[in-house]
C-alpha positions, 0 to 999 in steps of 0.5 A: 511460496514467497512472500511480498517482503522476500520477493522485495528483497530477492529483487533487491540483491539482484539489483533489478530494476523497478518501475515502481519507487521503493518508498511505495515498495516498502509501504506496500510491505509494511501494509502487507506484513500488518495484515498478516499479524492480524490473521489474513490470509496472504493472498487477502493481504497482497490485496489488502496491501494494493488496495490501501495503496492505490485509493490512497495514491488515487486520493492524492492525485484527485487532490492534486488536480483540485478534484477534491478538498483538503478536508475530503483528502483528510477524511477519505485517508482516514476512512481508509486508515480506518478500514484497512488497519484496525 
């Protein structure tokens, strides 16, 4: 079994490229390896990890578009930082 971290870095040493940006990568990752120190399971911590980071990358795109208010863009983060890391 290969974790996220390792897959990242397997990608890296073969210089592949990746339609994703590595900040997001790395974010990922770091979501990732937080849930496993909290006891997840891997596979929930894969989900976890993609879950925090598509609704909060949905979040922003809605701020963006002027879909929502800077003050719903903070509390819907925080909701967020709330339920996936603590």
């Amino acid at each position: 079994m290969v974790t996220l971290r390792e897959a990242v870095q397997q990608l890296r040493e073969r210089d592949l490229a990746c339609t994703v940006s590595a900040e997001v990568v790395e974010q990922k990752v770091t979501v990732f390896s937080d849930c496993v120190e909290r006891g997840f399971t891997p596979l929930r911590s894969e989900i976890m990890a993609a879950f925090y980071i598509a609704s909060r990358d949905a979040t922003a795109e809605a701020f963006d578009r002027g879909l929502i208010t800077r003050g719903e863009l903070e509390t819907q983060q925080a909701a967020l930082v709330r339920q996936l890391l603590f």
